[in-house]
N, C-alpha and C positions, 0 to 999 in steps of 0.2 A: 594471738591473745595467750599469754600466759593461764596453762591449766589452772591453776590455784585461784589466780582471780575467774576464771570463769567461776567455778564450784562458788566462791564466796557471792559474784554477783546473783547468782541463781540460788538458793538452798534448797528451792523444791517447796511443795506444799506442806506438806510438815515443819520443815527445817524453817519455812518462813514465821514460823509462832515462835520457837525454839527459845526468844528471848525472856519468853514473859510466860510459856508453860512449861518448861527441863521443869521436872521434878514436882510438879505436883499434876498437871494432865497430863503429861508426858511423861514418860520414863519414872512413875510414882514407884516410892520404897514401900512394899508392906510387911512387916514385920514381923515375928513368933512361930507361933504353931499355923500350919497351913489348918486353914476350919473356916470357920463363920466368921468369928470373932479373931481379928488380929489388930495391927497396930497400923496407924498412918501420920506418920508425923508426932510420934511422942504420943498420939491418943487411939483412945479404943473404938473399932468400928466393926459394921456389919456389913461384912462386903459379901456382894453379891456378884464379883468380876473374874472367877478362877474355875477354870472346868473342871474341878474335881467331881465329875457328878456323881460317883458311887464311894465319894468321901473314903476314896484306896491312902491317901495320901499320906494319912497317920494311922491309916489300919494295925491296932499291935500286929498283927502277922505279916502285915509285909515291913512295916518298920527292922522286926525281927530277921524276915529273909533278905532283908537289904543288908543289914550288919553283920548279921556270919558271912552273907559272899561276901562283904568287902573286907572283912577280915580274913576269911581264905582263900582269896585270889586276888584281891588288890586291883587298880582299878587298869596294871597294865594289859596285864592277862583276856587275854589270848593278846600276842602280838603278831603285828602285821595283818595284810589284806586275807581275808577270808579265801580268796582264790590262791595262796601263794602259802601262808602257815598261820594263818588265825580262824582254822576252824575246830568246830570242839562239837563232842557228843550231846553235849546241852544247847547248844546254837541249833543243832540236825532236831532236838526234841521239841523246843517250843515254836521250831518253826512245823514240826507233825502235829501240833496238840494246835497250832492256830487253824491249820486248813480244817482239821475236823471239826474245829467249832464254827469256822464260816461254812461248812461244808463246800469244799473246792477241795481236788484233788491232791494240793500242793500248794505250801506257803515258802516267801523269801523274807529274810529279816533285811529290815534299810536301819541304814542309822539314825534318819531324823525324816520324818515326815517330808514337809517341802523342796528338801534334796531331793527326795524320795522320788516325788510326785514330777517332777522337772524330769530326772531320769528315767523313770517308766515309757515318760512319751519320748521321749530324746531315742530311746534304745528301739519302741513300734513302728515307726513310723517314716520314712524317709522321703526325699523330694517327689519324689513320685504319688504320694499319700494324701490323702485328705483327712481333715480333721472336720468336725462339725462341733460345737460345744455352745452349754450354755451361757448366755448374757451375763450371770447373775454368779459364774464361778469362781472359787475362792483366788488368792493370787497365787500362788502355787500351780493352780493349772493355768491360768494367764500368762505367768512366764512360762511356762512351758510351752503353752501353743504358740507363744513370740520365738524361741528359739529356731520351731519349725522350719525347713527349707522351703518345704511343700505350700500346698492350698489348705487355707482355711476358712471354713466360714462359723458365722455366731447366731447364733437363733433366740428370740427374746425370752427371756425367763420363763419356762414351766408351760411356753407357748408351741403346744405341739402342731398347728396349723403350721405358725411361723417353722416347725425343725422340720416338717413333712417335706416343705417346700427347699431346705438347704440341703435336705437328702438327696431332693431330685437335682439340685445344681452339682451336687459333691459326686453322685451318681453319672454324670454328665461326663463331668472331668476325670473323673478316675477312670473311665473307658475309654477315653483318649489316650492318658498317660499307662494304665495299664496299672495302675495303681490298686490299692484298697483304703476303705474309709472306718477312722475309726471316730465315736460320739462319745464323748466325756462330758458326764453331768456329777453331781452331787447325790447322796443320800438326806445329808439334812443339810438345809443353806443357814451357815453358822451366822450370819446374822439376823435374816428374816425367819429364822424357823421353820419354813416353810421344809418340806419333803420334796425331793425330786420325783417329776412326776414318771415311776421307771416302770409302773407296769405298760403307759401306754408309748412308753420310747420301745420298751420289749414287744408291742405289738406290733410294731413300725417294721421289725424284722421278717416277718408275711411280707412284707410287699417291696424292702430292698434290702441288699446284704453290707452289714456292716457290725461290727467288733464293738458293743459296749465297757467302756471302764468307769468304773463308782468309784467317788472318794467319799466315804464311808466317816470322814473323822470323828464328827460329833452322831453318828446313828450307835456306832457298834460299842457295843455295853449297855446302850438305852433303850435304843429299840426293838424288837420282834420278840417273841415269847420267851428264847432260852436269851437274847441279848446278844446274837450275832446280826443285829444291825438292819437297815431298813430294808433292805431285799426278802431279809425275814418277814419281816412284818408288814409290806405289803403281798407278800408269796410270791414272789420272781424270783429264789436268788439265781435258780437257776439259767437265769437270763441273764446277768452279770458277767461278762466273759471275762474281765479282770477288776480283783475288788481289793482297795489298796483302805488300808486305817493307821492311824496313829495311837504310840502309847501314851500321849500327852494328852489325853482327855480322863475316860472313862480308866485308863490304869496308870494316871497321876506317874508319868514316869517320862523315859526319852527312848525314841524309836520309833519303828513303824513298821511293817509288812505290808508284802504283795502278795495275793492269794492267785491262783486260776487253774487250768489243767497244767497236768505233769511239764510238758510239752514245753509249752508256752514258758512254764516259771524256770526251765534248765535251758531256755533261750535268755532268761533275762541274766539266770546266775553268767552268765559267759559275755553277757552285751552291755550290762548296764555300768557304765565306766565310772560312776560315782563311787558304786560298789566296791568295784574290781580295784581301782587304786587307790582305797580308802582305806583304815584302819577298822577291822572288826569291831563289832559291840562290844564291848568290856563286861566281862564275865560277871561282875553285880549285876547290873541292867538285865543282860540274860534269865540270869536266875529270879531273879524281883519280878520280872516279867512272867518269867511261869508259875509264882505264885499268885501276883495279880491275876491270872487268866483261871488259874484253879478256884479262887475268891468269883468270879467272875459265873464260872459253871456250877458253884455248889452251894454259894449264898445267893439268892433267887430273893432275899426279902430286901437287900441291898439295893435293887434295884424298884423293888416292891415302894420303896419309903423314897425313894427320888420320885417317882411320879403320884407319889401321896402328896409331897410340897409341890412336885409341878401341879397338879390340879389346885389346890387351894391356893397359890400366888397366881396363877392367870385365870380361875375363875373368881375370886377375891379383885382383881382389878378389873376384867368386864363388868364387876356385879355394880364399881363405883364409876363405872363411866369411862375408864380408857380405852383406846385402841389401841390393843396389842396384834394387831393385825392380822392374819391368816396361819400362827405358829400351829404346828402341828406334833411339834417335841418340846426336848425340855428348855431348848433356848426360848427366852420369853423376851422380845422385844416391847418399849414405851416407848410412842411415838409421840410429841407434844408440837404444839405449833408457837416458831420462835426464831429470832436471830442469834448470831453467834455470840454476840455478848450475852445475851439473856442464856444461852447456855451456860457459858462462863459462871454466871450469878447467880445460877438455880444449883449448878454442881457445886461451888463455892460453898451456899446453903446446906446441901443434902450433907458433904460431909463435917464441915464445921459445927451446923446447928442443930444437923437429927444423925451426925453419925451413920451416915449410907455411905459404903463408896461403893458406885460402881460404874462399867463404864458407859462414856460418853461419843456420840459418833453424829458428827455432824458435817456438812458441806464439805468437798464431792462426794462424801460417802451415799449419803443419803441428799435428798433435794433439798434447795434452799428453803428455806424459813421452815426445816424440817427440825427439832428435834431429834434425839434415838437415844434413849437409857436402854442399855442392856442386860440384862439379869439374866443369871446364870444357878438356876436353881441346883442343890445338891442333896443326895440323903444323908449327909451333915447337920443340915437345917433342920429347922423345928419349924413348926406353925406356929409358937410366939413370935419367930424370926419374922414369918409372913406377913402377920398383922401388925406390928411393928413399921413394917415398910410400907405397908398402903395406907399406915395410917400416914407416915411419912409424904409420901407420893399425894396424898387428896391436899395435902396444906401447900407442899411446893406447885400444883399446878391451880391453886384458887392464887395464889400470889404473879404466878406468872399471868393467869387470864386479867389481874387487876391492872399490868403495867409496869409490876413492882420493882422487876429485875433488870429493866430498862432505866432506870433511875439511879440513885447512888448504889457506890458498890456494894455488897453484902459483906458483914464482916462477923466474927465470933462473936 
């Protein structure tokens, strides 16, 4: 069979909508100033779909430190692989100013999250190794633990009965092989909200030996007191033996780091080959980046005013009757009950007729006749913003309990 027609016969499950959603559920333009308020389609909306949670994005100060570094280093700058002649005294600083803010002995800069997250495990881990991870992990670590040579096993979400018992299997095997075991969970589960449950996996290390790694993406900025992220703030961090985050959330930017002991992190600068052959961060990003993380340790009400709107957008929707399920941060999941067209019909609505965009996540994501709006609260937002939306959210789901979206299409 000719490769091209295979790829055409198959497009995959996304690829199989592709006709009839490119550009507006799919691959959607939005347009203007990154905020609350932007554009979709020629019209103005209140999206609620972008992680800026600490509204870094158009912060004038980092606006400002984004535009002098790219006006005095341009965006070649540093060239080449950081192991070879792209490394720079600002790359050495804000990878020293990360570790002290997650408190770990030593931070590495990665260029993009998901790369990131794939090479971490790629470089720990070898045939010999066991992995153990949660059900419910983002795809980033899913392909990573597919790449694996070694054993893996998967324990059900946030189910520590179910991971006690894949420790003892993983425990099993790795005595055989001669191997070590390492557990990869989440700090927040970026679509359920939920918290990964890591004080009681850090308890699990009493009774067998294994190496935890947090991917931290949506915790760090949001969570624990100073906003070094969920370990803070359930008080484990020090039970974290590798904590990796991204800039693409809470510092509205592109990049990522890997936190842990000294050790550990001048084993990864030498092993991680994404790294090692890759082109350095580009010296804006750097610098925007150590401004974001200064933003980060000395504006404290930044993050004060994200969990102001997180609390009045999801107790504001418990008060009218939704399940937003078990969130515990500032991700705020709707779950409604519905088929996929009635999706189609209800989002069609929310942004045409009340001006919502945000996203939609439906079948295999979540279970059939599941619904999922996602909201993405930000200290951008306003509390007109909030009520605005739920007032939004009480009409679109009396309509959908009525049948309505089942019916002809919804249109402007």
């Amino acid at each position: 069979m000719d490769l091209f027609e295979k790829l055409l016969t198959n497009r995959g499950p996304l690829g199989s909508h592709s006709h009839y959603a490119h550009g507006y559920f799919t691959f959607p333009k939005l347009e203007g100033e990154i905020g609350p308020r932007m554009k979709f389609r020629g019209k103005d909306v209140l999206t609620w779909s972008l992680n800026n949670y600490l509204g870094l994005a158009n912060h004038p100060e980092v606006r400002k430190a984004d535009a002098e570094a790219a006006a005095e280093w341009g965006m070649a700058t540093p060239m080449g692989a950081r192991i070879m002649s792209g490394n720079t005294n600002l790359h050495e600083q804000l990878e020293s100013e990360l570790a002290d803010f997650v408190k770990k002995e030593d931070a590495m800069l990665l260029n993009f999250g998901y790369q990131g997250v794939l090479s971490i495990i790629d470089a720990m881990v070898d045939r010999h190794d066991v992995i153990v991870y949660d059900a419910e992990s983002h795809a980033c670590i899913i392909d990573g633990v597919r790449l694996h040579q070694g054993k893996r096993f998967v324990y059900g979400h946030n189910d520590m009965e179910s991971l006690e018992k894949q420790l003892e299997r993983a425990t099993r095997w790795a005595e055989n092989t001669g191997g070590a075991i390492l557990v990869i969970t989440e700090g927040v589960f970026g679509m359920s909200g939920n918290l990964g449950k890591l004080r009681e996996v850090v308890a699990l290390k009493e009774k067998f030996s294994f190496r935890l790694l947090v991917d931290d993406a949506h915790g760090f900025g949001t969570m624990g007191a100073t906003g070094a992220g969920t370990g803070e703030h359930l008080g484990i961090q020090d039970g974290i033996d590798v904590y990796f985050s991204t800039f693409a959330k809470s510092m509205a930017s592109i990049g990522a780091f890997v936190a842990s002991n000294e050790q550990v992190v001048e084993y990864l600068r030498y092993n991680m080959r994404s790294q090692i052959f890759a082109k350095s961060l580009p010296m804006p990003l750097v610098v925007g980046a150590i401004k974001r993380l200064e933003l980060l340790r000395t504006k404290p009400e930044l993050k004060d005013k994200l969990w102001e709107v997180v609390h009045a957008l999801q107790s504001g929707l418990r008060e009218k009757g939704f399940n937003i399920g078990t969130t515990e941060s500032p991700v705020t999941p709707v779950f409604l009950n519905g088929q996929i067209p009635d999706a189609t019909q209800l989002t069609l609505d929310l942004r045409e007729n009340f001006s919502i965009f945000c996203s939609i996540v439906v079948y295999p994501v979540v279970p059939k006749d599941v619904i999922m709006l996602r909201l993405i609260p930000t200290a951008a937002h306003t509390l007109a913003d909030v009520e605005e939306t739920i007032n939004a959210f009480e009409k679109i789901a009396q309509k959908l309990d009525k049948g309505l979206y089942s019916t002809p299409a919804v249109t402007a």
